[in-house]
N, C-alpha and C positions, 0 to 999 in steps of 0.2 A: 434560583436554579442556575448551576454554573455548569458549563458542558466544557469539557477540556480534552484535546485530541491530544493522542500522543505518540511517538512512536522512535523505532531504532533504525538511524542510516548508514552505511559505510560507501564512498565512492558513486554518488548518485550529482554528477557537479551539472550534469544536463539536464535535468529535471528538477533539480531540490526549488530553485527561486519561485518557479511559477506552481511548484506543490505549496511550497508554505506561504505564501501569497494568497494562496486560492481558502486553502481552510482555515488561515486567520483569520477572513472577513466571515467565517462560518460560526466559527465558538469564539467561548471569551477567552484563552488562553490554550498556545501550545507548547509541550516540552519535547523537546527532541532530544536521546541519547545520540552521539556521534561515536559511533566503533573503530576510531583508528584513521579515519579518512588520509587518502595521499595524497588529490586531483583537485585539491581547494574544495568540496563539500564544505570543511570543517571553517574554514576561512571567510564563505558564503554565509553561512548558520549568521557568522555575528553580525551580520549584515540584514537578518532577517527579522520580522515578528514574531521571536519565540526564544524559550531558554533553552539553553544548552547544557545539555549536563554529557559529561566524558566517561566513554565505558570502554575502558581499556581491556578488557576479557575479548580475546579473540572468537570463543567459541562459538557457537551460534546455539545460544538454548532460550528460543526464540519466547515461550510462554513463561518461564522464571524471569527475564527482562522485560516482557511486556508487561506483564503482572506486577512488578514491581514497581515500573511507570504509574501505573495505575495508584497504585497504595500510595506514591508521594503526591499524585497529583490532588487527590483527596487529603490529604497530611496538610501539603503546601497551599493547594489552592483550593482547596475544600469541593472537590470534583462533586456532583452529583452523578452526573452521565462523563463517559468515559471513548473518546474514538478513537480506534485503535487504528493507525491508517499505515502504510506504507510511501516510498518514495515516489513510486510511478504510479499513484491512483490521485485519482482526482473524487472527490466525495461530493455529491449533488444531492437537493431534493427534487424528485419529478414532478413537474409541474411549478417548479420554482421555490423561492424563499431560501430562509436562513436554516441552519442545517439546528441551531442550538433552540431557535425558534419552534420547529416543528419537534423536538425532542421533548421539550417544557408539556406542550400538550399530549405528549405519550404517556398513560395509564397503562406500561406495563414495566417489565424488565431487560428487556431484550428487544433492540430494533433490527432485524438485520438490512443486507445491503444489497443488492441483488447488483451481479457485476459483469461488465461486457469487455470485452477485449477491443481494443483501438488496434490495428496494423498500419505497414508501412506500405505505401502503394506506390503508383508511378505519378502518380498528383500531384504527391509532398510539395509543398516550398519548400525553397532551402531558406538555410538563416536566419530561421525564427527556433526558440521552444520545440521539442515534442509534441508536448498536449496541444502547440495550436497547430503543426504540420499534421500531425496527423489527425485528421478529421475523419477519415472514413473508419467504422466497428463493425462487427460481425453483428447480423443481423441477430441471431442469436445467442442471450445471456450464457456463460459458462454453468458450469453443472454446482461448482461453489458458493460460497454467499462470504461477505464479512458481516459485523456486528458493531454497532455502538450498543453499549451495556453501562445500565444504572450502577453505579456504585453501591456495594456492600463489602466489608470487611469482610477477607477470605476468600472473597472471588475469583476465579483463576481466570484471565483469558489464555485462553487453548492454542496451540501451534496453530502459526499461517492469521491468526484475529480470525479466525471461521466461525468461534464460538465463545462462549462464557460460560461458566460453570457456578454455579452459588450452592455450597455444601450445605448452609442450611435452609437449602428451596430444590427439594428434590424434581418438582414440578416448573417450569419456566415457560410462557406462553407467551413467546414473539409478536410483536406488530409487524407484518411485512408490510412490503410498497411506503414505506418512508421516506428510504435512501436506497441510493444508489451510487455504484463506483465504477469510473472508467477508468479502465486499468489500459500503461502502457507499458508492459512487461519488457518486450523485445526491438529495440530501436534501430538497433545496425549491424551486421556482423560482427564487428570490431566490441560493443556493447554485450552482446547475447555470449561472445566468448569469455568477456571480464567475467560476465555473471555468472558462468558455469564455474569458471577456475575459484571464483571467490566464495561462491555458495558451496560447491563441493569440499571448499579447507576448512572452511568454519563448521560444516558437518562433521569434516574428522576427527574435529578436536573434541565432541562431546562422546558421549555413552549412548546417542539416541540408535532408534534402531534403523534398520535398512530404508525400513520404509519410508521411514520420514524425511524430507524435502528427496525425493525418488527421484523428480525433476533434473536435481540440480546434479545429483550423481545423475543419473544418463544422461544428463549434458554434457558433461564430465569427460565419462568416457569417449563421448563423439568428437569432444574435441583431440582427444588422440590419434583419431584418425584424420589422417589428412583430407582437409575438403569437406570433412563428414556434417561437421559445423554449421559451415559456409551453402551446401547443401539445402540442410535445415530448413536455416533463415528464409531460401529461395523458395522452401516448399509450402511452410508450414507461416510464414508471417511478412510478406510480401505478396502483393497484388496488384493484379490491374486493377484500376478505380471503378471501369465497369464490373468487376466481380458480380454475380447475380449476389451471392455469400455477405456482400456486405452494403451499409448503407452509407452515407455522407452524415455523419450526422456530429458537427463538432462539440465537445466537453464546452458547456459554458465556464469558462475563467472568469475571478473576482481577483481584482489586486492583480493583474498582468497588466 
C-alpha cells in the first residue's frame, strides 16, 4: 500500500520546509510541481524530502495539474491512495498516528479531511515557522473539507482538493474523521496581498469561470483600494489570543 501526497507550489518560501517536513514523515513519497517560484521556494524543494518536478504554465487550472500529479504518481510510484495537500496545510490524523498508516486500513475510496483555520494573534513568537507561531485556530472547522482519494485511472481531483471524482463509480462513500488539516492561509499583510495579486493572475490566465477561486478575485480587487487589504487582515485573521472564537491548540509538526 503506497500513499503519495502531492501537490502544486508557487512562492510559499515561509512555510514550504516545515509543510514538507511534516507530511514526509506521513507517506511514503512526495512530489511537488513548483510553478515558477521567485522567493527561493524552488531553491528550498531541493533541499527537501520530495521530487520536484517544474510546471512552467503560469495558469492556475488547479484540477488538470492535480490530476495529473495524481496519474504520475501512480505511473511513477505506483500510488494507491493519493494526498492532495497544499502549501499552508498541515495534514494530521486525530488522535495521532501516521497519516499512510491509518489510510492502509480505510475500506473505502474517499477519506476526507475536515479543516480548521490557524490565525495570527497577539501571542505569535516571532522567528520561528508559521505553523509553530501560530498556535491558536478557530474553534470552529470551516464549512469545506479536503480529501485523500484511492487511486483509479480517470479520477479527477476537483478544484481547491475538496473532492474526487471516479467516472466509473457513480456512487463514492467517504470515511470521515480520519484526517484532518490545519490550514494557515493568511500570515501577514505583506503575505495575504502576495496572495491575492498572485492567485488573482493565474486565474486570469485560464477560461475558468467567475466563481471559481471568488476569494482570490475579491482579494484582488480590495487590494486596489488603499488600506482595504490591510483592513482585512486586522478584521478577519488577527486576534487577541483571548478571543472567546478561538482555541490554543498547536498543529503537531513531524520533521521540524
Amino acid at each position: 500500500m503506497a500513499v503519495v501526497a502531492v501537490t502544486m507550489v508557487k512562492n510559499e518560501a515561509d512555510v514550504i520546509e516545515t509543510t514538507i517536513r511534516h507530511i514526509a514523515a506521513h507517506v511514503d513519497h512526495v512530489i511537488v510541481a513548483d510553478n515558477g517560484s521567485t522567493d527561493g521556494t524552488r531553491e528550498l524543494l531541493e533541499e527537501l524530502p520530495c521530487e520536484v518536478i517544474d510546471d512552467p504554465d503560469p495558469a492556475y487550472y488547479q484540477s488538470r495539474k492535480m490530476t495529473a500529479l495524481a496519474d504520475y504518481a501512480a505511473r511513477a510510484r505506483e500510488a494507491d491512495w493519493v494526498v492532495p495537500f497544499d502549501a499552508d496545510e498541515i495534514w494530521i490524523c486525530p488522535g495521532g498516528g501516521r497519516i499512510a498508516d491509518r489510510l492502509a486500513a480505510v475500506d473505502a475510496w474517499i477519506a476526507p479531511a475536515w479543516i480548521y483555520d490557524h490565525v495570527v494573534t497577539d501571542a505569535d513568537p516571532a522567528g520561528v515557522p508559521p505553523q509553530q507561531a501560530m498556535g491558536h485556530r478557530m474553534i470552529r472547522r470551516t464549512r469545506l473539507h479536503k480529501v485523500a482519494a484511492r487511486y483509479e485511472q480517470g479520477m479527477v481531483i476537483e478544484m481547491g482538493n475538496h473532492q474526487a471524482t471516479y467516472p466509473q463509480r457513480p456512487v463514492v462513500v467517504p470515511v470521515w474523521d480520519v484526517l484532518e488539516v490545519r490550514h494557515f492561509p493568511i500570515r501577514s499583510p505583506q503575505q495575504y496581498l502576495r496572495k491575492a495579486r498572485q492567485g488573482a493572475a493565474a486565474l486570469a490566465l485560464t477560461d475558468l469561470p467567475e466563481s471559481t477561486g471568488q476569494h482570490w478575485r475579491d482579494w484582488d480587487r480590495l487590494a486596489d483600494q488603499q488600506g482595504s487589504l490591510t483592513d482585512a487582515f486586522l478584521d478577519h485573521w488577527f486576534y487577541r489570543h483571548d478571543d472567546p472564537r478561538l482555541v490554543l491548540d498547536p498543529a503537531p509538526l513531524e520533521g521540524s
